[in-house]
N, C-alpha and C positions, 0 to 999 in steps of 0.2 A: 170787681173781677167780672170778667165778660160772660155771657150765659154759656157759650159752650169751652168754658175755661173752668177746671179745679184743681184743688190742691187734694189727692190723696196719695194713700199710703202702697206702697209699691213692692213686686216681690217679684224680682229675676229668678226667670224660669232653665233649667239646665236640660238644652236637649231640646226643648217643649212650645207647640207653639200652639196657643190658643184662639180660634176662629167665632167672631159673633155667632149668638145661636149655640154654640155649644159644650154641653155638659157633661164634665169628667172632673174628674179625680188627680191628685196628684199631692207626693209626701214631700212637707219642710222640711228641714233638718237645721236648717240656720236661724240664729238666735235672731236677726233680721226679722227672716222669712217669717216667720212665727208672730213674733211680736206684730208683725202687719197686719197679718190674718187674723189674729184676737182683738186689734183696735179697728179693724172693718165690720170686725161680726158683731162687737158691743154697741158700735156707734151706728150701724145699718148703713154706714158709706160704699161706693164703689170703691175695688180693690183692683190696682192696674196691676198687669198681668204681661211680663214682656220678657224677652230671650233674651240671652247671654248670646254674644257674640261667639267667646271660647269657650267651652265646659269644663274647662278646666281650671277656670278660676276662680280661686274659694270665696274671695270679698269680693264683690265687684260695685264698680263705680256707677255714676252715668255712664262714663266713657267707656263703658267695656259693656253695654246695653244696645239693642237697635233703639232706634228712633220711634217706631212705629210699631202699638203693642193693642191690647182689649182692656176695654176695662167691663170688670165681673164682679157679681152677685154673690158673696160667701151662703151658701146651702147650710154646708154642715161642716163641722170640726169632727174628728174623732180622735180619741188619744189611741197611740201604740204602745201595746205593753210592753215592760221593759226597754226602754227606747225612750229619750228623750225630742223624738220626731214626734210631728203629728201626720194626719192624713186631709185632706180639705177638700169638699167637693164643690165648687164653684160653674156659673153660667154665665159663660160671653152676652154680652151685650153689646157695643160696638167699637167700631175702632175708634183709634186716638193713638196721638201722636207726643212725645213729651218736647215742652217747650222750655221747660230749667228741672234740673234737680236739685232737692234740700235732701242734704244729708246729715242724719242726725245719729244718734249711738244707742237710738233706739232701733231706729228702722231708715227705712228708704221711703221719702216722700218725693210725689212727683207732682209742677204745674202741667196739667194733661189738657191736650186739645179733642172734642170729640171730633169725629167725622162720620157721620150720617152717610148713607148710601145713597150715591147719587143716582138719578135718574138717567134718561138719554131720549135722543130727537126721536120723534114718531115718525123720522122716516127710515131711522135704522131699527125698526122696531119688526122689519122682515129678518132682515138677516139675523135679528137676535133670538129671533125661533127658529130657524134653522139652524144657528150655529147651537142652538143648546140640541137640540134634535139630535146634529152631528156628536155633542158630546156623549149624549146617552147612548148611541152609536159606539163611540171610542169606549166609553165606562165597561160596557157591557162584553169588550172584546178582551178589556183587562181583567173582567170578575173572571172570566175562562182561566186567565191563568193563575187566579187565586180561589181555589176552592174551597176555602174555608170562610168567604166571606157571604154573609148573613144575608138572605133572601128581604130583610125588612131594608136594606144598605140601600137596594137596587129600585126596592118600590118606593122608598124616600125620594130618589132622583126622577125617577117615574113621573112623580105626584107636584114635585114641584117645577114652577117655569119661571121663575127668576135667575137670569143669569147668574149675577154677584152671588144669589145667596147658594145655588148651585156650584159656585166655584169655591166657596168656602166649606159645605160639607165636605165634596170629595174629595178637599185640600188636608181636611183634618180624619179622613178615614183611611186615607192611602197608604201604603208604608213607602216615605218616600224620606232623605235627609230634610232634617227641620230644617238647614242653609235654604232647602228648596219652596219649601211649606215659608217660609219669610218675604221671600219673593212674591206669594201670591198674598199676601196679608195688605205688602205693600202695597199695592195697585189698587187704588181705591174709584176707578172706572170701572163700573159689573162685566162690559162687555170685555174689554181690555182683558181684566182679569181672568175671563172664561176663557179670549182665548189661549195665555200663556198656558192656563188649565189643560187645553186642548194638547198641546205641545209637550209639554210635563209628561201625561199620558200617553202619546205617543212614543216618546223617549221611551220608556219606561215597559210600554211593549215589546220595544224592538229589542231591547235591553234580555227580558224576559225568555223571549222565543231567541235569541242567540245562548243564555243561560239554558234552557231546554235540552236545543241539540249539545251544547257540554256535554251535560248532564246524560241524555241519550247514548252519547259516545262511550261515557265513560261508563254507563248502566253496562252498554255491549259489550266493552272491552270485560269489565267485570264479569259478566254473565259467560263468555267465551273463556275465561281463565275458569271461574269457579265448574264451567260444565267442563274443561280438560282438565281439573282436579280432579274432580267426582270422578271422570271415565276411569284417567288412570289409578286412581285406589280403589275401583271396581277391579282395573284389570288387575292390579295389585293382589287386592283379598281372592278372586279367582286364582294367581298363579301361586300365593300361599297355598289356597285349598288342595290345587292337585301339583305343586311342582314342591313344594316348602316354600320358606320365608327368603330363601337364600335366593331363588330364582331374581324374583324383581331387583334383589340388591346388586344382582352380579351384574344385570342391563342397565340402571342406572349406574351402576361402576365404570363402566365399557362406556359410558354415552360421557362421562366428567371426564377417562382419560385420553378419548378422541377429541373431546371439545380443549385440552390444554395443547393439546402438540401444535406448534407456533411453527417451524418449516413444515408445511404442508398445505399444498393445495386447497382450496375450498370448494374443488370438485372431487378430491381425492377424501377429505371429510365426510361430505357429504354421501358419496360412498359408502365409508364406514358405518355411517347411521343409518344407512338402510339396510345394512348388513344387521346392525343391531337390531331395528324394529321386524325383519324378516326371523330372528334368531328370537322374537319373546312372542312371535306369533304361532310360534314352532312346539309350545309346551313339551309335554310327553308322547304328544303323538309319532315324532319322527324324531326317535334316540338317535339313528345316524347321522340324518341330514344334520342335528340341534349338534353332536359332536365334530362334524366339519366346522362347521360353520364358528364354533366356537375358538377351535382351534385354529384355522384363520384367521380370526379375531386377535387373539392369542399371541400368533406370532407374531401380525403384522405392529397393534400396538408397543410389543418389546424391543422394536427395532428402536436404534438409536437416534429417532429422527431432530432430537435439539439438544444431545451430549456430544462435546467439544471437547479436546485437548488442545492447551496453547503451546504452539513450539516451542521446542526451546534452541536457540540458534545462537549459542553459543563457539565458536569454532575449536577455541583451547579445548574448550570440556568434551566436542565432540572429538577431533584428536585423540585426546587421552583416552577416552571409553573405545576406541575402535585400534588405539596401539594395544590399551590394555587385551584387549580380546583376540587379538589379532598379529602374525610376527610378519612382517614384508606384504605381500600383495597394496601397493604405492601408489599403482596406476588406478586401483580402485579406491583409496580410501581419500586419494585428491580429488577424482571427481565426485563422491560423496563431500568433501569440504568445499568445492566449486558449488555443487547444489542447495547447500546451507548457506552458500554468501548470497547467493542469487535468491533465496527465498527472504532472506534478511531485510535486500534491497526491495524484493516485492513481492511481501506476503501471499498478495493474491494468485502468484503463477501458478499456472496451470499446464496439464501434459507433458509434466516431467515421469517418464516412463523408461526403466532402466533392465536391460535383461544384461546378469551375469553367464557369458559363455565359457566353461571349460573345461576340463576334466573332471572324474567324480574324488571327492576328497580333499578338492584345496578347499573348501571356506566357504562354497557361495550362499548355502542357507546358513550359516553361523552368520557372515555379516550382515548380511539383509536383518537378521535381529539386532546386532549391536547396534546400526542408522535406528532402530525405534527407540532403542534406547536413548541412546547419542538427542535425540529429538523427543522426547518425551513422549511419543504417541504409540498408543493402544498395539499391540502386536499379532496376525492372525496369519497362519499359512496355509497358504490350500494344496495339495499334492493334485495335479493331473495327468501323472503317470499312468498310463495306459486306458483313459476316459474316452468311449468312443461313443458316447448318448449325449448331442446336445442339452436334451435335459438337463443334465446334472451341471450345468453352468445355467441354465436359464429356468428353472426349474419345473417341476409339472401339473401340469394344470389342475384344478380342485376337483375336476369331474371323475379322475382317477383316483380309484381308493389306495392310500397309502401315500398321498401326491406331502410332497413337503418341497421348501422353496432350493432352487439352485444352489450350488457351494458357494457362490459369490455372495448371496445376501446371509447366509449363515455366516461365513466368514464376519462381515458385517456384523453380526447378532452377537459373534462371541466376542472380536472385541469390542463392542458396546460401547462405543464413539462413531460418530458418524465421518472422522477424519484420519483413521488408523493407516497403519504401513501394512499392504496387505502383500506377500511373497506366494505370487505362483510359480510354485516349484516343478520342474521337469516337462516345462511349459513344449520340450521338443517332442514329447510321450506321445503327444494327442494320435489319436487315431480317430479314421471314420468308416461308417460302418450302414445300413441300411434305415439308420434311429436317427442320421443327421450328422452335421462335420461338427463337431466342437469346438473348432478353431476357428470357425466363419462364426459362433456366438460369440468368439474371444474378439474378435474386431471393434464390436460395439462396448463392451466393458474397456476397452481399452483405447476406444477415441477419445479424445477430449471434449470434443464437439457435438459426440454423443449421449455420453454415458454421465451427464448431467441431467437428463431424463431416461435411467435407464428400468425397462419395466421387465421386473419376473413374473413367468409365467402363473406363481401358485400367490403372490402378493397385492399381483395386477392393478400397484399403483405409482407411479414414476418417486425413485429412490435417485438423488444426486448422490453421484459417485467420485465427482469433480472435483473434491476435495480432499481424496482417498489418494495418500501415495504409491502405484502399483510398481512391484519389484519384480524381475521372472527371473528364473533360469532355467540353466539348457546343457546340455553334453556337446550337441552339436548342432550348430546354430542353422546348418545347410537342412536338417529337415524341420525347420520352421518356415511355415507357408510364408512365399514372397508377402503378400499386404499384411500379413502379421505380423512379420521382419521388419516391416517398413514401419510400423507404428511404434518401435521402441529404440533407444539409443542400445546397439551394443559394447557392452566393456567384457574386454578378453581376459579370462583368467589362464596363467600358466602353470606348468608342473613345477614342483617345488625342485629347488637345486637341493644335493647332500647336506651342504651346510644349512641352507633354510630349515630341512628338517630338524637337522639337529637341535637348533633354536625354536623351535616348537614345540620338540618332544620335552627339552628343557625347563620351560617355561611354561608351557600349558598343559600337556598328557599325560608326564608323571606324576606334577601333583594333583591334576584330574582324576588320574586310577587311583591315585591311594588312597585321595577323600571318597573316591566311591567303594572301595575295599575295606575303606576302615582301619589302615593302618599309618600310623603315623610316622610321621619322616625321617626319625631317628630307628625306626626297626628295621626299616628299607629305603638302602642309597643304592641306587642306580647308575653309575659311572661313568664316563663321555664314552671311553673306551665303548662300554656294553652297547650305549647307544648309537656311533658308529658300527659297529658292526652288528643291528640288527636293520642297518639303514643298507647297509650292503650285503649284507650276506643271506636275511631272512624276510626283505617285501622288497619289490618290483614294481613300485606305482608313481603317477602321476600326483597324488595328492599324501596322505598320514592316517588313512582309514585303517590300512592293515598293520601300521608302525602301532596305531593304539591297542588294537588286538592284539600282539606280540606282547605290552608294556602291561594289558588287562592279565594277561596269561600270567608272567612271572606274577606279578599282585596274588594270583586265585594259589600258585604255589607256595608264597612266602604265605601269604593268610593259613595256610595249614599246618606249614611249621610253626607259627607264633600259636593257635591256638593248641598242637598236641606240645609244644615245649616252652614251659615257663624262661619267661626271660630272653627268648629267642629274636636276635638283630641281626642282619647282615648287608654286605654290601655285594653286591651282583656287578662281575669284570667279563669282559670279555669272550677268557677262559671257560666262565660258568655256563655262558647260554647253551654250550650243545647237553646238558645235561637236565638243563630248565626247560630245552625245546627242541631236541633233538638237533640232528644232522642239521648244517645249513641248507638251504632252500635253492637258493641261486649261489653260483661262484663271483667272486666279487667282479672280477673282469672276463667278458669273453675273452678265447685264446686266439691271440689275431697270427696270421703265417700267412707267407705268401702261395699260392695254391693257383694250379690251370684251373680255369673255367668256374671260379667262386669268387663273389665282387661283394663286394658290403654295401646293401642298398639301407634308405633309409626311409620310414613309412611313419603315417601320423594317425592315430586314433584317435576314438571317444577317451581312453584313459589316456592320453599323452604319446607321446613319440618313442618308437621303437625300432630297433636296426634287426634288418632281414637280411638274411644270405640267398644271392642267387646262385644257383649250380647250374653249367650246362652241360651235357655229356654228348658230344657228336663222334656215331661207330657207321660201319658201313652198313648199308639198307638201300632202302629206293625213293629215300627223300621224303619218310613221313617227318612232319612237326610235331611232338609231343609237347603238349603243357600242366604241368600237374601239381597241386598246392592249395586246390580250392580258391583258384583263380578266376577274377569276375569278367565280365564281356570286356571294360575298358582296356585292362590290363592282359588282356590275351591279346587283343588287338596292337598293344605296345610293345608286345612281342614279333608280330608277323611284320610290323614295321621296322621293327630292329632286322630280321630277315632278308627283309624287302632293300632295306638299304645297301647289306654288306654285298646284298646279290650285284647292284648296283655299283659298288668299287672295289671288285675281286682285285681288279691288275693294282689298283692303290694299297691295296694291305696286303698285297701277296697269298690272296685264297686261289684253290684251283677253281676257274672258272665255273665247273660242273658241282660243285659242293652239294650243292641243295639234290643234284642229282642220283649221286652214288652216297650217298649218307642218310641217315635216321640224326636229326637231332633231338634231345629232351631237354630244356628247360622246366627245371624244378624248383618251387621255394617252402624252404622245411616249416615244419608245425601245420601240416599240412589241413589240419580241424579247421583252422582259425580262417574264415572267409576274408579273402585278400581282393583290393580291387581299387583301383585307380590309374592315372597316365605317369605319376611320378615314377615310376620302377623303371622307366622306358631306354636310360642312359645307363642304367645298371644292368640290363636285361641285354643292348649293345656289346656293351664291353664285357661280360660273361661269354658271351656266343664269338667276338674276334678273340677270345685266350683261349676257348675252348679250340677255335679253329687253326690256330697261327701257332696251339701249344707255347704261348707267353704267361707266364707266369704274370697273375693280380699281385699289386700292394696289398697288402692284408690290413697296413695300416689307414688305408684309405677308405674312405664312405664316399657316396655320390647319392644322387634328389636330381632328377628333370624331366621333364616329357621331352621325347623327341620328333620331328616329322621326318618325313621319307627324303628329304634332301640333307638331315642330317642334322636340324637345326635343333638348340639347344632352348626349349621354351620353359617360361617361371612355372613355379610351382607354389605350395600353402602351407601353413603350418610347418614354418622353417625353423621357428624358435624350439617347440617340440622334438624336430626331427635333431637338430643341433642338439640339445640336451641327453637325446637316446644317444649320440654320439660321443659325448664326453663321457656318461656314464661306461661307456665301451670300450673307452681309452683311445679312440682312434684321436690321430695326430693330423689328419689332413681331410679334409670335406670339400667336394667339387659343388659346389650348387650355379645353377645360370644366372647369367651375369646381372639379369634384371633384377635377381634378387637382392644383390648389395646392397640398397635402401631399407630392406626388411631386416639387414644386421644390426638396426638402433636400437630392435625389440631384445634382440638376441643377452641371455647375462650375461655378465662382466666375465663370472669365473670360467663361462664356454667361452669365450673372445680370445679369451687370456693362454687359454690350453691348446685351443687349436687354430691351425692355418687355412683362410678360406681361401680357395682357388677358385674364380669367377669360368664360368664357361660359354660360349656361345657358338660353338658348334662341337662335334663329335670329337674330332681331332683335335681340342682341348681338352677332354676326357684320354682322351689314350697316353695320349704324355704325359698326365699324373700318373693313370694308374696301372698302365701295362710296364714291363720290367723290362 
């Protein structure tokens, strides 16, 4: 065997890499490893000393060994107690390389080659003091960032100036992967070696100072969280001391349910928390300002900002809920089923905006709730009858004490969906006043284009509204501001016919008042009969408000004979009501007769259509014009052109030329209380004044409706359908309206079409040949 060739005993190291020169420690455990280290220390052989490739492998072979290992000097054994390891202190001596391995079922023997430290040329023998120089350099920049390394570490490299053996201490002091620490064992050139050393190191710094700032970052970030803990359980235990425990909980409370609302701005948020941290800054010092503030909190949080209702856009079901609720009114419950197909087809529409125009009493707030029904969504109604404070739609500002938000976000609040059916009711009421127009705030609630950021004044953070179906109505649609008029579709409600009523009272009012009386249906029948004649002879309206009051009344009187008489039922005819409700009220029909100088006009109100009598009385005077009736500027003026005209075709109707001269006339229209005023009376006020003058007796059974002009001409007029119903209910058999209005008879009911005869008019002299005799 060659001299620098032997066969010894071998023991794979896990992890571990052993450097000539040095002495350490390290525990057996394998019955191998063991066995090696007792036949090195008995025999005084060297003991090779070399790494495992994987550490994870419990046998290992040659093939799972590097190449290139130490061989060392076993020092000392020591036994561990309880432990079948031992401990072993051993000292490198130098490298070697194995050339074959014997494997035996004792241990690990290895042919091992030494390898002595080579030398190198005397003329790289500058740069290898320098380059150690530079290494003491690097070494010393690396003890910086390990502070626990040992002042004798630094003076050992200090002291020594061999490359090789320089590259092997600080290979075996460093904490660096054994993979890496293998690498420098390998390299058996000193210089070589030192400089991969070099490199190793430097790695290893950079590595280091990038771990630092981590490190740094993360100390910050920590030190910034733990110093805004500490603050805030300062300010905590402060606002326990002088507010209670309750205080901090309720600003964290306020700060978790700002931070969930999901529609909402993140300036509109943001906001909010500064409202919070202004409102925990606030302690006890400022009871009022801390109770605004709180309460704007308060309200604004409860608003409905991410509660939805899904439609339901069913058409049968909606049908059914708005027949069920509702007897006739057609024209509105198809464009309510028009409005559900179309939202069907696309969910997302937008500035569907509906005002019900009609009289008071037919149904326009009852339906408007059956559509939230019919559609499932949240229901809220706001009255703006007689609102003349902007304010109170847009609401007032926090600077004011007492300030809370406008009727529009409260609406909002109560019903508590952010997509509710919301009904402004008497949307024509509004008034303005030196506080602001009300109806110029209602513009922007009820754009579409707007009122998708629409901002209250006492909320002061945009609340979409565009999603909110808005419903109005109105008595009379002519004192709704032009641009507020224009932002809604109007649908016309009309006055109910007899028979509609009667299917109403039928259907919904009697067994409304009995369940609200508390009598049940078998103590109290009600009769057609009875309700016919409280439909005529005891209310005069446009709608079934005073038909319910009539129907409450008998209820409040059977309720007292059922409760003073046992057993007490009855059924209520006809006969009975004047005893239930005294005298009739109205006569069922006016008494129509032919009469000089009295025409049957016909006039249209806020409650529906009603028929006026004109009277003229012309006696000898000196040509004054009387008007009297509580007659308004237009309709005085439709007077002095009825005048004006006949003055103009005396020799046509056979007046004496001088009429106006030698005579007083008086046109008068009775009910004299009741403020009159319009251009329609103007054909009726005519032919009054030529019967009065010509002494011709009027058709009694006749009505007339037109404005006229001074050459006589016969112009349309409004609310025909009204004025036709006040006509039937009067029994008249003939009505003159002008001619233009023929198209306006599709509105007109079936059962007015059916009763009476329309006579188109276009000028004067088709009024007198109906209704002069």
């Amino acid at each position: 065997m060659e001299e620098n060739m032997q066969l010894v005993p071998t023991v794979a190291l896990r992890g571990l890499v052993v450097f000539p020169g040095m002495v350490l420690h390290f525990d057996a455990g394998r019955e191998k490893s063991i066995n090696a280290v007792r036949e090195a220390m008995e025999t005084g052989d060297d003991l090779f000393l070399v790494a495992q490739r994987d550490t994870a492998t419990e046998d290992p072979t040659f093939a799972d060994v590097y190449k290139m290992g130490v061989l060392a000097k076993v020092r000392q054994i020591i036994g561990i107690p309880e432990s079948n390891s031992i401990r072993v202190i051993v000292e490198g001596i130098c490298r070697a390389t194995v050339k074959r391995g014997v494997e035996d079922d004792k241990c690990l023997y290895a042919l091992v080659e030494r390898k002595p430290e080579k030398g190198f040329a005397k003329n790289r023998k500058e740069y290898a003091e320098a380059l150690v120089r530079k290494t003491r350099e690097i070494f010393d920049s690396y003890a910086r960032f390990t502070p626990k390394m040992s002042p004798d570490v630094m003076l050992r490299v200090i002291a020594d100036d061999k490359p090789g053996a320089i590259a092997d201490y600080i290979a075996s002091v460093i904490a660096i992967p054994y993979t890496e620490k293998q690498k420098i064992l390998d390299e058996t050139h000193p210089i070589t070696r030192l400089e991969k050393m070099c490199e190793t190191l430097t790695s290893e710094i950079q590595m280091m100072e990038l771990e630092d700032k981590i490190a740094a970052k993360v100390e910050q970030a920590v030190d910034d969280n733990q110093r805004e803990y500490y603050l805030r359980e300062q300010i905590r235990a402060l606002s326990e001391e002088l507010d209670g425990a309750d205080s901090a909980d309720e600003i964290e409370e306020y700060k978790q349910k700002i931070n969930s609302i999901e529609h909402i701005s993140s300036k509109s948020r943001e906001k909010l928390l500064k409202e919070c941290s202004r409102l925990q800054k606030m302690g006890n010092g400022s009871p009022a300002e801390a109770t605004v503030s709180r309460n704007y909190l308060d309200t604004v949080i409860n608003l409905p900002w991410d509660k939805e209702t899904k439609d339901k856009l069913d058409l049968k079901h909606a049908r059914k809920v708005l027949d069920a609720d509702h007897y006739g009114l057609d024209a509105v419950k198809d464009r309510i089923i028009e409005l559900l197909a179309v939202r069907r087809l696309n969910p997302d529409i937008k500035g569907q905006i509906i005002c019900l125009a009609g009289p008071p009493g037919v149904g326009k707030t009852s339906i408007a709730k059956s559509l939230a029904d019919a559609m499932g969504r949240s229901y809220a109604r706001v009255s703006l009858g007689g609102i003349h404070d902007e304010a109170e739609i847009r609401g007032h500002r926090r600077t004011y004490i007492g300030s809370m938000p406008g009727r529009v976000m409260a609406a909002i609040a109560d019903a508590g969906t952010r997509n509710p059916l919301i009904l402004f009711d008497e949307i024509d009421k509004l008034a303005a006043d030196i506080k602001g127009d009300p109806a110029s705030a209602m513009l922007e609630v009820l754009d579409p284009e707007q009122n998708k950021a629409f901002v209250d004044h006492f909320i002061e953070i945009p609340f979409d509204l565009s999603n909110v179906l808005f419903i109005t109505t109105a008595n009379d649609k002519g004192n709704i501001p032009t641009p507020l008029l224009d932002r809604m579709e109007v649908i016309d409600l009309y006055s109910y016919t007899a028979e509609e009523k009667f299917h109403i009272a039928k259907r919904h009012l009697v067994p409304k008042a009995l369940a609200r009386h508390g009598i049940d249906k078998k103590q109290l029948k009600i009769s057609d009969s009875a309700i016919n004649e409280l439909i005529s002879s005891y209310t005069r309206e446009a709608g079934v408000r005073n038909l319910e009051r009539e129907i409450n009344n008998i209820c409040r009187k059977t309720a007292l004979e059922i409760v003073s008489k046992k057993g007490y039922s009855t059924t209520v005819y006809a006969k009975d009501l004047k005893d239930l409700l005294g005298a009739p009220k109205y006569k069922e029909k006016v008494k129509l007769k032919d009469e000089v100088g009295v025409v049957n006009g016909l006039a249209w109100t806020a409650v529906g259509g009603e028929m006026l009598k004109v009277e003229t009385a012309v006696m000898p005077g000196k040509g004054n014009v009387e008007l009297t009736g509580s007659l308004g500027d237009v309709m005085k003026e439709s007077a002095k052109a009825a005048v004006s005209f006949l003055r103009a075709n005396t020799k046509k109707y056979g007046i004496a030329p001088d009429f106006y001269k030698e005579n007083d006339i008086h046109i008068h229209v009775p009910e004299g209380a009741v403020p009159k005023d319009g251009p329609s009376a103007g054909v009726t006020m005519a032919t009054s004044l030529l019967s009065a003058l010509t002494g011709r007796k009027v058709n009694g059974h006749v009505a007339m409706t037109g404005e006229i002009s001074l050459t006589g001409n016969v112009m349309p007029i409004g609310g025909l359908r009204e004025k036709t119903m006040a006509a039937y209910k009067a029994g008249i058999k003939t009505v003159v309206i002008p001619k233009e209005n023929m198209p306006d008879l599709d509105d007109v009911v079936d059962v007015v079409k059916k009763n009476i005869e329309f006579v188109p008019a276009t000028k004067l002299d088709d009024v007198f040949k109906v209704a002069l005799l």
